[in-house]
Each structure stands twice: as C-alpha cells, then as structure tokens.
ROBATOR-324646 format. One record per residue (C-alpha): residue in one letter; residue number from 1; x, y, z. Coordinates in pm, whole numbers. Layout:
N
NODE type seq      u      v      w
NODE    A NUM      X      Y      Z
...
This chain:
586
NODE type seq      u      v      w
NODE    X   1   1640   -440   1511
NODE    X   2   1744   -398   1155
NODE    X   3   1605   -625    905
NODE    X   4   1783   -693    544
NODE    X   5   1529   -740    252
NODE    X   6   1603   -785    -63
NODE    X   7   1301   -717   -293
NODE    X   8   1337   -899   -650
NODE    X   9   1189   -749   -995
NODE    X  10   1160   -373   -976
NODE    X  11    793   -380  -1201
NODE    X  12    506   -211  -1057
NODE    X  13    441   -499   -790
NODE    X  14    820   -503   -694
NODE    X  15    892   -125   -690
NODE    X  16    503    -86   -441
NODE    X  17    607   -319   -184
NODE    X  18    975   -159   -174
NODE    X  19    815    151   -134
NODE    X  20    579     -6    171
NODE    X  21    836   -162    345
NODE    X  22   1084    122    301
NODE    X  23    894    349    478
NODE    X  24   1019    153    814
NODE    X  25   1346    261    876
NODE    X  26   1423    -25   1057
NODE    X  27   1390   -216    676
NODE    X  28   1694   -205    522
NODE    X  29   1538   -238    115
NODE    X  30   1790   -400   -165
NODE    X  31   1597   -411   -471
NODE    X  32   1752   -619   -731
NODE    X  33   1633   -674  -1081
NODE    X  34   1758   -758  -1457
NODE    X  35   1537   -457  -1591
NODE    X  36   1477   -134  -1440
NODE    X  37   1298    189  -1508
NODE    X  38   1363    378  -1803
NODE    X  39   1453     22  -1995
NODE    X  40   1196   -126  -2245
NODE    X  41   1182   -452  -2336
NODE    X  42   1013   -787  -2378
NODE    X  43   1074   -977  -2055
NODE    X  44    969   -616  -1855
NODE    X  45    599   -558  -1857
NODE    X  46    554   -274  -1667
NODE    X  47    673    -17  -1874
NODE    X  48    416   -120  -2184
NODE    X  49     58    -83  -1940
NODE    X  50   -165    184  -1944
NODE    X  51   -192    207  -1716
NODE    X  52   -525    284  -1567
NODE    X  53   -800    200  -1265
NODE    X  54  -1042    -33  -1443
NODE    X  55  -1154   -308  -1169
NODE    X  56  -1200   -662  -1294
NODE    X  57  -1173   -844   -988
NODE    X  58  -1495  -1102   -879
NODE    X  59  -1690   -958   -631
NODE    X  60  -1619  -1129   -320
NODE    X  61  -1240  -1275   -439
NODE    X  62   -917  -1180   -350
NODE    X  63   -882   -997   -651
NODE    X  64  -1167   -773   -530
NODE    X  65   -974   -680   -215
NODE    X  66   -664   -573   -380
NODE    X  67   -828   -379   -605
NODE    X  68  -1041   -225   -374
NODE    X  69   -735   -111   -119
NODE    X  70   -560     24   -386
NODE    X  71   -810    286   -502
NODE    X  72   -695    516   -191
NODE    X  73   -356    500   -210
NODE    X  74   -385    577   -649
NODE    X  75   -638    838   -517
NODE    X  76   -408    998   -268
NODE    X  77    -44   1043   -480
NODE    X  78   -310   1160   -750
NODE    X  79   -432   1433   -509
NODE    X  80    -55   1510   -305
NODE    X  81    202   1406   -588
NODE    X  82    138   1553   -888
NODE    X  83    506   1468  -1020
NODE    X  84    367   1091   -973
NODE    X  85    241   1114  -1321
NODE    X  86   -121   1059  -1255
NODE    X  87   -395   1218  -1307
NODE    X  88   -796   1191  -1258
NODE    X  89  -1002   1093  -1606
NODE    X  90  -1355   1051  -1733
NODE    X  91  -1434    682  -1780
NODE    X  92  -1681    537  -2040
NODE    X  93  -1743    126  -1999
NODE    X  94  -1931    -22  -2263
NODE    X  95  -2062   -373  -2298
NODE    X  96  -2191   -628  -2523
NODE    X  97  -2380   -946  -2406
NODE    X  98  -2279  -1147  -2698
NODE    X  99  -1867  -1090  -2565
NODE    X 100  -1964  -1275  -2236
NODE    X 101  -1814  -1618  -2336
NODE    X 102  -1469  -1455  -2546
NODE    X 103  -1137  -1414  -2342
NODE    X 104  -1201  -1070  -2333
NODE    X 105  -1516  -1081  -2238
NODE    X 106  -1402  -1278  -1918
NODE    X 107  -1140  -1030  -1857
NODE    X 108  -1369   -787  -1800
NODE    X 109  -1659   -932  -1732
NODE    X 110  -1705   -778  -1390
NODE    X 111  -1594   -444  -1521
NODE    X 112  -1876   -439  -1740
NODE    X 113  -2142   -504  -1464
NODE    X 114  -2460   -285  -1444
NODE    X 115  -2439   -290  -1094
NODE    X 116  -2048   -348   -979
NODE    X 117  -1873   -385   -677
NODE    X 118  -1665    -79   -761
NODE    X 119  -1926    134   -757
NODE    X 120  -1894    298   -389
NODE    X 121  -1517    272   -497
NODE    X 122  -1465    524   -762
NODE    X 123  -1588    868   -763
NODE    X 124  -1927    974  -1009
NODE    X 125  -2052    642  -1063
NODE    X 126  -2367    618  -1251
NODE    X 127  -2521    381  -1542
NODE    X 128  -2535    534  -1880
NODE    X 129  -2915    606  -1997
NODE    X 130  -3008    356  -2309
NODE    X 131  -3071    630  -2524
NODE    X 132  -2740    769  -2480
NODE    X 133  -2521    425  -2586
NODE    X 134  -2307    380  -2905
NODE    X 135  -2478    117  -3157
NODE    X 136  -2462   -231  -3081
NODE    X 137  -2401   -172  -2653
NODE    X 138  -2649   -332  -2417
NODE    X 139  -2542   -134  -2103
NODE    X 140  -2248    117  -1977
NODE    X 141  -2121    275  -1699
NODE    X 142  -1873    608  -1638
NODE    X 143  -1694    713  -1310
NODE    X 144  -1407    923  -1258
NODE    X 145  -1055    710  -1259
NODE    X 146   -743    739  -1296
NODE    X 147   -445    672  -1584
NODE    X 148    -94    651  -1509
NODE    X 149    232    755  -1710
NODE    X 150    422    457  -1686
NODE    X 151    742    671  -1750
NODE    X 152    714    910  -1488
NODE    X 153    493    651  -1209
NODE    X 154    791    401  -1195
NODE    X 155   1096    617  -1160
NODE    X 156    856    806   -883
NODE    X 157    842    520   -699
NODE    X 158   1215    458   -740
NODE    X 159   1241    772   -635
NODE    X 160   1023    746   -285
NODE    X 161   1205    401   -210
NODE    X 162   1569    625   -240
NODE    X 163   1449    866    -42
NODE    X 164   1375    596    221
NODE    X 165   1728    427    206
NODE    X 166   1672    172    -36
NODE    X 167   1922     91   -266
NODE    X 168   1905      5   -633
NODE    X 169   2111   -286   -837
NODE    X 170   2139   -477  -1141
NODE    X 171   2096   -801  -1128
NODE    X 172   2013  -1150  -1285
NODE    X 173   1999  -1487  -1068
NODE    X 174   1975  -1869  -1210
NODE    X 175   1797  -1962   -846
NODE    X 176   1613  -1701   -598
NODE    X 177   1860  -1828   -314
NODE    X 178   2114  -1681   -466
NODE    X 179   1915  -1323   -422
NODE    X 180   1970  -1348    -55
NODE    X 181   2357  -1345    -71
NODE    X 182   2319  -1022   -298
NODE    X 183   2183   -761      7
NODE    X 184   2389   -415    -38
NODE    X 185   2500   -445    341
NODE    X 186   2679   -755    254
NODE    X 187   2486  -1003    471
NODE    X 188   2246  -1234    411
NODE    X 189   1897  -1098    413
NODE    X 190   1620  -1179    630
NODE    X 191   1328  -1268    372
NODE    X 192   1324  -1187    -30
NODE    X 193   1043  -1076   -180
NODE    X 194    970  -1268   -512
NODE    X 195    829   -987   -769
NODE    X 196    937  -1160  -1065
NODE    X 197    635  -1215  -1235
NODE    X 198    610  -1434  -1578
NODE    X 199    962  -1491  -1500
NODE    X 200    918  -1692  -1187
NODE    X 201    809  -1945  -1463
NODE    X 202   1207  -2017  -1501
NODE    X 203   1352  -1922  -1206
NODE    X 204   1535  -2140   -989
NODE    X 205   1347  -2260   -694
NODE    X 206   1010  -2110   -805
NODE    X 207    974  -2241  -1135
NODE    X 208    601  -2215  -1124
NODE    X 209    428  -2381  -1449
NODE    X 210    106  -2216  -1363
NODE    X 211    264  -1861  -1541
NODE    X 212    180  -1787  -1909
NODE    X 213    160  -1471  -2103
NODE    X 214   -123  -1266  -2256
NODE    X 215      3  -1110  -2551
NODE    X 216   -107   -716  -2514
NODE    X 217    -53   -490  -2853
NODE    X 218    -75   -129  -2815
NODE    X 219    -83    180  -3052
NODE    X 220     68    528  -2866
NODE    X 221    -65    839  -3033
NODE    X 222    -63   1186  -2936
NODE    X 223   -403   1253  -3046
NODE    X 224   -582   1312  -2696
NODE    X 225   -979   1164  -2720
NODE    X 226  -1075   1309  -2436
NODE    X 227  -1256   1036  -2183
NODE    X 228  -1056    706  -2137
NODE    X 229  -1299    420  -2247
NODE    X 230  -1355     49  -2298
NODE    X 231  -1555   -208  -2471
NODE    X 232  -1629   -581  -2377
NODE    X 233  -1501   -690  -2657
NODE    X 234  -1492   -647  -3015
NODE    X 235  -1610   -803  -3396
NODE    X 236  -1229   -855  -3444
NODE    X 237  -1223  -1181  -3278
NODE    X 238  -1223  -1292  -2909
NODE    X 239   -848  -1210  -2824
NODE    X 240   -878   -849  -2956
NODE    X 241   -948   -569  -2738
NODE    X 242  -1067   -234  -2698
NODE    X 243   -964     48  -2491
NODE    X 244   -838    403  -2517
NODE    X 245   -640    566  -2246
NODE    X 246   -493    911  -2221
NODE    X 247   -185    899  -1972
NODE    X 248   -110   1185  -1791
NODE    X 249    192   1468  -1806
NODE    X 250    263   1427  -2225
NODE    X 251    228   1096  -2192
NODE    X 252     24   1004  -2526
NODE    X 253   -283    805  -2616
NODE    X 254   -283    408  -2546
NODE    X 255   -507    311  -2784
NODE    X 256   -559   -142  -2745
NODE    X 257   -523   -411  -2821
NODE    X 258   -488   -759  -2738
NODE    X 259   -518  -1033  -2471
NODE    X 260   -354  -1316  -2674
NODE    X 261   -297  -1609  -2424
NODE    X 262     71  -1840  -2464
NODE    X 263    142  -1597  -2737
NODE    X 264    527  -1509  -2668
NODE    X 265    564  -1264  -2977
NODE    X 266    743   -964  -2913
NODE    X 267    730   -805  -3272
NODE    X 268    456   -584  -3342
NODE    X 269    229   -738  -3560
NODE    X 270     99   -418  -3806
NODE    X 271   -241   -582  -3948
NODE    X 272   -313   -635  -3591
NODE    X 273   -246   -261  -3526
NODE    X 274   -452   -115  -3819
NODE    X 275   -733   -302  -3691
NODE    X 276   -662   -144  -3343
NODE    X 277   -660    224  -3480
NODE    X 278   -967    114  -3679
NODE    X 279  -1205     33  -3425
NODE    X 280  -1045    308  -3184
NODE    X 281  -1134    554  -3442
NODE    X 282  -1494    354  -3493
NODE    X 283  -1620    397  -3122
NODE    X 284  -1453    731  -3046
NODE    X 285  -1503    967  -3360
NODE    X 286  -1272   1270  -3163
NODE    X 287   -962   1092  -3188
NODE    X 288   -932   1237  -3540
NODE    X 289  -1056   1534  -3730
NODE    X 290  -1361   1480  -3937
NODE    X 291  -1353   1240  -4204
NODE    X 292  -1007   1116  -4118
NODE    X 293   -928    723  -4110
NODE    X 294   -591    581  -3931
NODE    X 295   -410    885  -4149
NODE    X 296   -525   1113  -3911
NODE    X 297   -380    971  -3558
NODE    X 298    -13   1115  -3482
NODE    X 299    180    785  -3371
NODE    X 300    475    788  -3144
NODE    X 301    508    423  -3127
NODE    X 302    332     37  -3174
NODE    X 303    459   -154  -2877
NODE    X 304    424   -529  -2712
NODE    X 305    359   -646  -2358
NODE    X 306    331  -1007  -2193
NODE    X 307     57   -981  -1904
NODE    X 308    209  -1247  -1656
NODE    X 309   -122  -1452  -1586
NODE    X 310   -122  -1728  -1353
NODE    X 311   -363  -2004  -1341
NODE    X 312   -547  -1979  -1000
NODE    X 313   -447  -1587   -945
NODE    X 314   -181  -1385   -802
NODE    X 315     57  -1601   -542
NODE    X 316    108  -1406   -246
NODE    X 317    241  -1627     24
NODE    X 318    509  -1766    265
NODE    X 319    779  -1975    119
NODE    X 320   1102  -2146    193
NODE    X 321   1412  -2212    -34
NODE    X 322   1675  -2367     25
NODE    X 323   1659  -2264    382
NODE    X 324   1606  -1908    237
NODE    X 325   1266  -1703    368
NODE    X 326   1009  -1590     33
NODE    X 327    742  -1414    -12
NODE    X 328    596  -1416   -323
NODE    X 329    410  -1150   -493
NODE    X 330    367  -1243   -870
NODE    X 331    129  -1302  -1119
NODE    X 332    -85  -1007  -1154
NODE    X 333   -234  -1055  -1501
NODE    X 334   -388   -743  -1678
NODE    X 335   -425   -537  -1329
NODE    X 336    -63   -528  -1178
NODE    X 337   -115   -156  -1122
NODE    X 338   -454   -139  -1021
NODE    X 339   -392   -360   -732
NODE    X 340    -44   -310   -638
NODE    X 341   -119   -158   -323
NODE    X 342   -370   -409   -206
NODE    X 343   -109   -653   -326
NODE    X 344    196   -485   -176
NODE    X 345      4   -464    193
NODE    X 346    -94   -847    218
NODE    X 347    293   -912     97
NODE    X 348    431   -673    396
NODE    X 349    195   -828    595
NODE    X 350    330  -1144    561
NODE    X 351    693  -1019    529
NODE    X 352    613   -915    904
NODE    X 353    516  -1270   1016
NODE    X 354    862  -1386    878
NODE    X 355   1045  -1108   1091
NODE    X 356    853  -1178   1369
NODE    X 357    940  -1548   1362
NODE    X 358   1293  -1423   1352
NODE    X 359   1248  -1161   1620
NODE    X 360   1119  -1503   1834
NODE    X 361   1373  -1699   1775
NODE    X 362   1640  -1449   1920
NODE    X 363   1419  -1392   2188
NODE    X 364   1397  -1724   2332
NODE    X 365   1793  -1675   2334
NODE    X 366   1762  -1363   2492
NODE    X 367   1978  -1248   2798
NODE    X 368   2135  -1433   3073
NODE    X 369   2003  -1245   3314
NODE    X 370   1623  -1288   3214
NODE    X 371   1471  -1640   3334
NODE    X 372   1352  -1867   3005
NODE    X 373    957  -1799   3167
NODE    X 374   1005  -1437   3119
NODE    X 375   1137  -1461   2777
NODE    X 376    835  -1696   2702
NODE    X 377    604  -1392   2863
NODE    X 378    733  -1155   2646
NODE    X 379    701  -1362   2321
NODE    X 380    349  -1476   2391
NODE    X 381    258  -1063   2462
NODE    X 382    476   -968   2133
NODE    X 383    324  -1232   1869
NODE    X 384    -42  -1235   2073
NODE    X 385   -112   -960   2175
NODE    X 386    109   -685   2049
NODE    X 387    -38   -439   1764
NODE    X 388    168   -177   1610
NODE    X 389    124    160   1675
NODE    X 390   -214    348   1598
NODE    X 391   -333    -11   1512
NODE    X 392   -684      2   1347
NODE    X 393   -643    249   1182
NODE    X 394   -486    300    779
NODE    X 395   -170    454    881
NODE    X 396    -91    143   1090
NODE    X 397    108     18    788
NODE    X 398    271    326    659
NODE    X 399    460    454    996
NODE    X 400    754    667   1003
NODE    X 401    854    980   1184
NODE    X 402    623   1208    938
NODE    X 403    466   1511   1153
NODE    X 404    148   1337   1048
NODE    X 405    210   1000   1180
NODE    X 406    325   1187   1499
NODE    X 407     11   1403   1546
NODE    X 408   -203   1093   1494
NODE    X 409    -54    929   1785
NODE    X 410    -71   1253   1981
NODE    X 411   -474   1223   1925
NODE    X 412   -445    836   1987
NODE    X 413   -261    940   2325
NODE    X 414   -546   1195   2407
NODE    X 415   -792    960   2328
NODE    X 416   -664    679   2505
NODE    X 417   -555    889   2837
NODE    X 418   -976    921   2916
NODE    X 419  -1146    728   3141
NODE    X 420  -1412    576   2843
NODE    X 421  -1444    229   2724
NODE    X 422  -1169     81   2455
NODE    X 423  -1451     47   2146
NODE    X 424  -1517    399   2241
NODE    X 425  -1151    467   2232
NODE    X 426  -1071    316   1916
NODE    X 427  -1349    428   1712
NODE    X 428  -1309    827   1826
NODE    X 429   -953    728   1725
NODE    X 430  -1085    576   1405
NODE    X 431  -1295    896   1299
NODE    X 432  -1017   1157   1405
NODE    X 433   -819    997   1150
NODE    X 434  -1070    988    888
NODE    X 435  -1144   1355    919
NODE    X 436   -766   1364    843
NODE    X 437   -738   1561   1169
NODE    X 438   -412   1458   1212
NODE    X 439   -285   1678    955
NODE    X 440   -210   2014   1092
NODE    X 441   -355   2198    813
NODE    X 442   -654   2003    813
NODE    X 443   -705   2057   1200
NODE    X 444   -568   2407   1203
NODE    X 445   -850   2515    967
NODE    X 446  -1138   2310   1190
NODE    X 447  -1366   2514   1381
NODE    X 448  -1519   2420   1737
NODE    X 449  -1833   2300   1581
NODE    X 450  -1652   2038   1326
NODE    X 451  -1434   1933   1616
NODE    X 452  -1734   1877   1857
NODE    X 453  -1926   1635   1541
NODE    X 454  -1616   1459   1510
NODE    X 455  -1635   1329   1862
NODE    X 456  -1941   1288   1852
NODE    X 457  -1953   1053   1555
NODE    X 458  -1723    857   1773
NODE    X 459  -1885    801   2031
NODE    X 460  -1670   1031   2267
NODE    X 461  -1988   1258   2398
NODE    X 462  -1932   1284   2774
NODE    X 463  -1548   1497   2691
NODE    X 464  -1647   1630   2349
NODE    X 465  -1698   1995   2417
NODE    X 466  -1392   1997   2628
NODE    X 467  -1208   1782   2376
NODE    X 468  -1264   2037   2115
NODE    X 469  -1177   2309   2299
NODE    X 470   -808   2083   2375
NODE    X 471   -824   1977   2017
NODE    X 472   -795   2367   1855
NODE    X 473   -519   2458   2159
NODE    X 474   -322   2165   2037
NODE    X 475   -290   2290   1648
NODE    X 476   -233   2596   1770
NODE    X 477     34   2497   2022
NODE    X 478    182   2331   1775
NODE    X 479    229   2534   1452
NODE    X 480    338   2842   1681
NODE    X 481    611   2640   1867
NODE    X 482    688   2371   1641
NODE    X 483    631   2472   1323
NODE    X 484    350   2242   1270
NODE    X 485    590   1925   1291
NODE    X 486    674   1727   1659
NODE    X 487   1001   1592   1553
NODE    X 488   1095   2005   1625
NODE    X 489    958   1909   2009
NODE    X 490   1213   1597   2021
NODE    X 491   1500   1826   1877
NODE    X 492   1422   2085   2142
NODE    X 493   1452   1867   2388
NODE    X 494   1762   1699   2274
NODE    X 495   1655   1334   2204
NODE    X 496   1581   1320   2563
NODE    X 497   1198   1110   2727
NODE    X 498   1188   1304   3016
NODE    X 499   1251   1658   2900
NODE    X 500   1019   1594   2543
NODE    X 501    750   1501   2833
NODE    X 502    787   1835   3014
NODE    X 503    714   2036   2662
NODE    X 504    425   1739   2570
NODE    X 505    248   1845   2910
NODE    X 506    243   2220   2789
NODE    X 507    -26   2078   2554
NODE    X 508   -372   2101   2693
NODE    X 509   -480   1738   2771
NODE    X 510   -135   1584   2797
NODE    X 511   -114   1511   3134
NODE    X 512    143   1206   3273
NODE    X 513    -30    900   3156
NODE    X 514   -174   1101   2774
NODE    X 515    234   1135   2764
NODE    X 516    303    801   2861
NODE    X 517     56    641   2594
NODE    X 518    225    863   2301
NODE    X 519    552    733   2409
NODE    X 520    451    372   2376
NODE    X 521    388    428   2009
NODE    X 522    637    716   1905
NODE    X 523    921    485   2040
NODE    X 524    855    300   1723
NODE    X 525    981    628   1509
NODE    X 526   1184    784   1791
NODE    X 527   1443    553   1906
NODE    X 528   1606    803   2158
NODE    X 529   1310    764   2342
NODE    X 530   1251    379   2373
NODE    X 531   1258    195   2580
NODE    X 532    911    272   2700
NODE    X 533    630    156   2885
NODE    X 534    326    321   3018
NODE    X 535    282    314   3409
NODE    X 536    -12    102   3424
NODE    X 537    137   -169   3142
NODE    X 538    476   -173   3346
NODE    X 539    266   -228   3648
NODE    X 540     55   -559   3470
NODE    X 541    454   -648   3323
NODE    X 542    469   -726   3782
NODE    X 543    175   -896   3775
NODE    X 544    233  -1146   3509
NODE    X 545    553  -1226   3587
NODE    X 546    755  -1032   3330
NODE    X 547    894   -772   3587
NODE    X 548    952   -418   3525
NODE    X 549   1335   -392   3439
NODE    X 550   1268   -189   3084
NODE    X 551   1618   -265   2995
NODE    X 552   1625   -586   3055
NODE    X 553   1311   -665   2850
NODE    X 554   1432   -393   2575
NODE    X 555   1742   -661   2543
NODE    X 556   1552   -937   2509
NODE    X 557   1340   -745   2213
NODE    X 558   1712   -698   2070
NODE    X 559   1705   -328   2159
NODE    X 560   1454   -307   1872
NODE    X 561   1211     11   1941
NODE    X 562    939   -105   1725
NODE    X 563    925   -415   1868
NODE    X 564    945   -238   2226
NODE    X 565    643     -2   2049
NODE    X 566    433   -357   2014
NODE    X 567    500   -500   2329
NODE    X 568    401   -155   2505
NODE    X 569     82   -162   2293
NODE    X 570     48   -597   2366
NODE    X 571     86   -510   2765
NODE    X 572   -188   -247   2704
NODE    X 573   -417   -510   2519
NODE    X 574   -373   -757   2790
NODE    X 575   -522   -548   3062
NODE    X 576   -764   -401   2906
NODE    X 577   -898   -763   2727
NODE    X 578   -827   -866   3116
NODE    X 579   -611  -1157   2954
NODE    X 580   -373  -1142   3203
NODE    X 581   -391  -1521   3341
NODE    X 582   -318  -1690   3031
NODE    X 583     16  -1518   3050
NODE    X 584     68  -1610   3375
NODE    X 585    -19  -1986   3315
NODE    X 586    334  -1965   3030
C-alpha cells in the first residue's frame, strides 16, 4: 500500500525523518519548505549550528533518549559516508561551579557532569586530572565526538532522501492543512509531518505559544585550534557562551557565542563578537600565533541563529487538523542535530500508528468475499501482534532491499528454522547482528572460531559448531554466485517464490521452512514474492478462523507486502506466545 507524506521544514529535524521514512519504498516523501539547503537566513536555523555531539539532555528524560540513539547513527555516516561532512574530533568540557545558576550554565549543565550519562556513549571518555585544568575550572571531561559541516550534512541528506524517491518543493503555507493538498502525486497525503520549528509559533493550526528563540552569535574563522571545546559559562555575563568547533571538509572554525532568550535580532552585533574572539583566544592560546589578539584569527564570516526552544521540550506527538493527520517534530532547542535521529525514530514511529489506523480502517471494508469476523482476525493479528521484519533488532526501522537488510533476514531465517526456544532465537538473532555479521564483508572475513563465540554469546550452543560451519558456506555461497548481494538470487530467478526457493535451498541450512521464514520478512522488500506465509502460520491462520486463502487475506491487507510481511510475522507471534484463543474469541 502506498502511503503519501508530506514532511514540512527541510532543517535538520525535517530533512532526518524524510530520510527515515524514505527508506520504505512504500513512503511516498514530499518535503515542502520556505527555506532549503544552500539558503541562509534568519527564519532557517539549521544552516548557522555547529554543529557538533555535545549531550545536554537530563539523565533519565526524553531528551536523554534522543540523544543517546542518535550517537550511532552520527557514528555510522561518520565511519561509511565520508562525503556526509563529518568527521571524528577531540573534545575538551570545562566547567565552573559558580555558572550553575546562569542560562548557560543550565544549558549545559549535564554536559558538564563529572560523571555523565554520556559517558558509555561516546568513545575515550575520561575526567581531566586537576592538575591539568585551565585557571579558574573546577572539573572537565574529553571524549572523542563528532562536528558536522552544516553545508555539506544537509544537502547529503537531501541527497539520500532523492535517492529514495522523495521529492523536493518550495513552499510557504498560512495553515498546516493546507500542506496536505500540496503532495507531488497530487492527492491528499496520509499524515504531515510538522518540522517547522520556531515557526510553528505562527502557523496556522499549530500556533504553539510555548516557542521562543535563543539568540546564538557565532564567529567563522579558518584558523583550525585543534580539539573542539567548551566552557560552562563565561565572565561575560550569563547569556554569553563559549565553545570552539572545527567543522569538517574546509568547513572553518565556529568559534561562540550566545544563548540570548526572546531575543529576535538578526544583525550581528560586533561588540558582542569581539568579546567572542576574546575569550576564544583566552582559553585556547593555538587559535592564533604567539602574541596575537583578535588580529590574528582569519574570519570568513559573523553570523546569527534563533535556537527554536520550547517551554516543556521538543513536541513529538499525534495530532489532528482540520481533519488532517500531524505529527509533530519541533522544538529542538540548542541540540536539533545531536538528537535528530532519536527524534526522527519516535516521529516514524508514530507516523506508523497513523498508517496503521488507516491500513484498519480499509480493512474492516475489505473484500466481499471475506466474512466481517475474518477481517476482525486479521486486524487484531496486524495491530497486536504483528512486528515488522527482523523486529528487535536496529535495522527493524531502516528496511529496504539493501544486500544487508537481506542477509540479516537470511540469518533471522536460519535462526528461526531450529528447533530452540524464541528468547534463544531472538537473542542469537540479536548478537549476529551486532557482530555486523550480516554484512558480507564482515562475515566473509570471520573465521570458524569467531563464528562459533558468536553463537555462543547467544545462547545458540546445542547447533553452534554446525552453525558455523553453515554460517562460512553461506558467505561463501553467496559472494561466488551472487556477488555478495541476494537481490542477484531474485533476478536469477525472475521475480518468481518458488524458483528463488530452489536457489535459497542450495544454501547450507535453508531447508523448506528456513525458506519459508525468510520469505515472511523479504516480502516486505520483495513484492514479487508476497503474498507469503510460512506453513506452520498458514496452518494457525485454520485454526483461528482466518482461513488459508493468501489472496484473499493479501486483499484485505490492500495487496500491501509489508503489511502481508507483519501479519506473517503477527501469525508467527501468536503461536509461539500460544495466544491463539483470544483471536478466536473476535
């Protein structure tokens, strides 16, 4: 089933969860916004961040769980993407107790922690020794981060979301109604995505009071410090900050600044700026040859952001307008990068609860031929008891037809196909993963021995030897007959289930029902293949009452393969949680 999104504001928070929720091809992404990448003004804040990892989340809010999902995802386009325009950098925190009460002392008053909640987060944590702290700091910390070049990052990300099918257009709306009558297919989307930020303070239908600016005034040099560093606070007064930042490919230095709150000035203000470069210069000596002042730093450019701070936090929830479907994703203060994945998944999360609502109601309309009880069956399975393909796991929410997404449900399928209990089954799955065994490379290079401790750490000791042996027979199958990717076994066999399950039981392990458990999932990136259901699912479908006609209950999931993918998976869940009575009692 195709859904039509329309994603509004194309910042940092906009352009993450376009990239998310194009990554299902079954998402058809508009992304509409005033300002884009590339454009530089006022009312955009994106472009003026950083933009950096520098958690500042409470422990235990939230905040902290954004934050701490997005770490992997900066961590991983850092490592795979170098044209991303990020790279790895040293990190000094400083802190001053006597900042604890100023605004920016708040702000980062969990960054500044001795003992932080970010600590088994970022890589090369430690304290800094007391004899090794600039004058007038009462503790520090460095780690290894990241910092982002804001002019490469977000036309990357445009990039990945047009490589995905999205499409890109201009646009300004009095009322976010209006945003659903703007999809590039012509009809009215499904759900819009409200990424706005401080200017869901005046749009129509949002109009949220609780949004207010923080006035941020930076310096861009092309001196290059070294380390990127921070201090609680400064003798400037409590609204200045401090914080030096080299981004990466050519990017320059951000040296900062200001957290001015309800200050709506977009000029520059230059006294404000020499006092910047001052105290840059005071706390990090290297930015200028010795016994240079502010004469010595190399400016590109002074520039002015508006953080878009909400009272109460970030608003990421379910809406309705005007009999419109939102989901709002706004308000990210000072960390709209730093937590713009963790942000992005709880929005797609719920953007999946809205399509699933709508997937119901066509359901309970489904086809004549299927009685209303059956339709009812299905729906409770779907929304109850269905979970998406390799489910548990952190590709769960990134699924497409990527040879690695396709080998990890190969292992799933492997996994699954043994006679061992379902913890057992999922955490084996779990650790596969984690070893990143289900990238060919990764597993190609593995030896027996890493293979066997991989099992074993899940749990999967009565098959592990053999399952080592199958494990090595499968990467090798693989890269010699398909190239290292499976979507070359679906070409060879034409699109078609039965002859890709012929060349799947050439693999060592794949016997009918391993095969039958990979097609449940890969269904959900293969559509030639759908619709399927494993034997012994079909055979509890008989028992509960839903019956075993695949195309009639593919109609009633409007021929939609993912959806087919969960209910495969739900059927599964229901035997094995032996839930099948309270289906029967629908």
């Amino acid at each position: 089933m195709t859904n039509n999104i329309v994603v509004l504001g194309a910042g940092v928070s906009g352009l993450t969860t376009a990239y998310l929720l194009s990554q299902d091809p079954d998402n058809k992404i508009t992304v509409l916004a005033k300002h884009m990448p590339g454009d530089y003004d006022i009312e955009y804040a994106s472009p003026w961040a950083g933009a950096n990892y520098m958690p500042v989340g409470k422990e235990g809010s939230a905040h902290e769980k954004y934050e701490r999902e997005t770490w992997p995802a900066l961590k991983e386009i850092t490592d795979k993407y170098p044209e991303a325009g990020i790279h790895f950098r040293g990190t000094l925190i400083y802190n001053r107790k006597k900042d604890q009460e100023s605004d920016t002392g708040k702000w980062f008053s969990e960054l500044t922690q001795p003992n932080p909640w970010f600590k088994d987060v970022v890589p090369d944590f430690k304290n800094v020794p007391s004899d090794q702290l600039p004058s007038g700091m009462d503790n520090g910390q460095e780690f290894t981060s990241v910092c982002i070049n804001t002019a490469v990052y977000l036309p990357w990300l445009v990039g990945q979301c047009i490589k995905n099918g999205a499409v890109f257009k201009r646009a300004v709306f009095k009322h976010i109604a209006d945003a659903a009558n703007a999809h590039h297919t012509g009809q009215k989307a499904d759900v819009v995505i409200n990424c706005t930020g401080l200017s869901s303070k005046t749009l129509g239908g949002v109009l949220d009071d609780k949004m207010y600016p923080a006035r941020g005034q930076i310096v861009v040099v092309r001196n290059d410090p070294g380390p990127m560093m921070s201090t609680s606070g400064t003798d400037d007064g409590e609204a200045e900050a401090l914080y030096i930042m080299t981004r990466a490919a050519g990017g320059g230095t951000i040296l900062g600044g200001s957290y001015q709150k309800h200050n709506w000035d977009p000029l520059p203000d230059m006294n404000l700026a020499n006092r910047i470069m001052k105290r840059c210069i005071d706390v990090c000596p290297s930015l200028v040859k010795k016994g240079q002042g502010i004469e010595g730093l190399d400016i590109i450019r002074h520039g002015v952001g508006l953080r878009p701070l909400r009272e109460g936090g970030t608003r990421i929830e379910k809406d309705k307008v005007d009999g419109v479907a939102v989901v709002h994703n706004y308000g990210h203060g000072g960390f709209g990068y730093q937590a713009s994945f963790g942000c992005a998944y709880a929005a797609v999360s719920l953007v999946k609860e809205v399509l699933q609502n709508k997937s119901r109601a066509k359901l309970i309309s489904c086809s004549a031929h299927m009685s209303k009880e059956a339709a009812l069956k299905i729906d409770k399975v779907l929304n109850e008891f269905g979970r998406s393909p390799l489910h548990g796991t952190v590709l769960a929410d990134s699924l497409n037809a990527s040879p690695e997404i396709l080998l990890a449900m190969l292992l799933d399928a492997l996994i699954k196909a043994k006679p061992i209990s379902h913890e057992l089954t999922k955490k084996t799955i779990k650790k596969l993963i984690e070893a990143d065994y289900h990238n060919i490379d990764v597993l190609s290079d593995t030896t027996w021995e890493d293979r066997t401790m991989v099992l074993q750490a899940g749990g999967y000791n009565r098959y592990r030897e053999q399952g080592a042996t199958n494990l090595g027979e499968l990467a090798e199958l693989v890269v010699e007959k398909y190239d290292g990717d499976l979507n070359n076994l679906l070409k060879q066999a034409n699109g078609k289930i039965d002859k890709a399950g012929l060349l799947l039981k050439e693999i060592k392990g794949m016997g009918d029902l391993a095969v039958e458990v990979f097609f449940n999932s890969a269904q959900s990136v293969w559509p030639s293949i759908a619709p399927s259901v494993d034997s012994r699912s079909l055979k509890t479908a008989a028992e509960i009452g839903i019956g075993t006609d695949l195309d009639e209950i593919y109609n009633a999931l409007d021929r939609d393969p993912m959806r087919m993918s969960w209910f495969a998976n739900g059927l599964s869940e229901v035997r094995l949680e032996k839930r099948q009575r309270e289906i029967e009692e629908v």
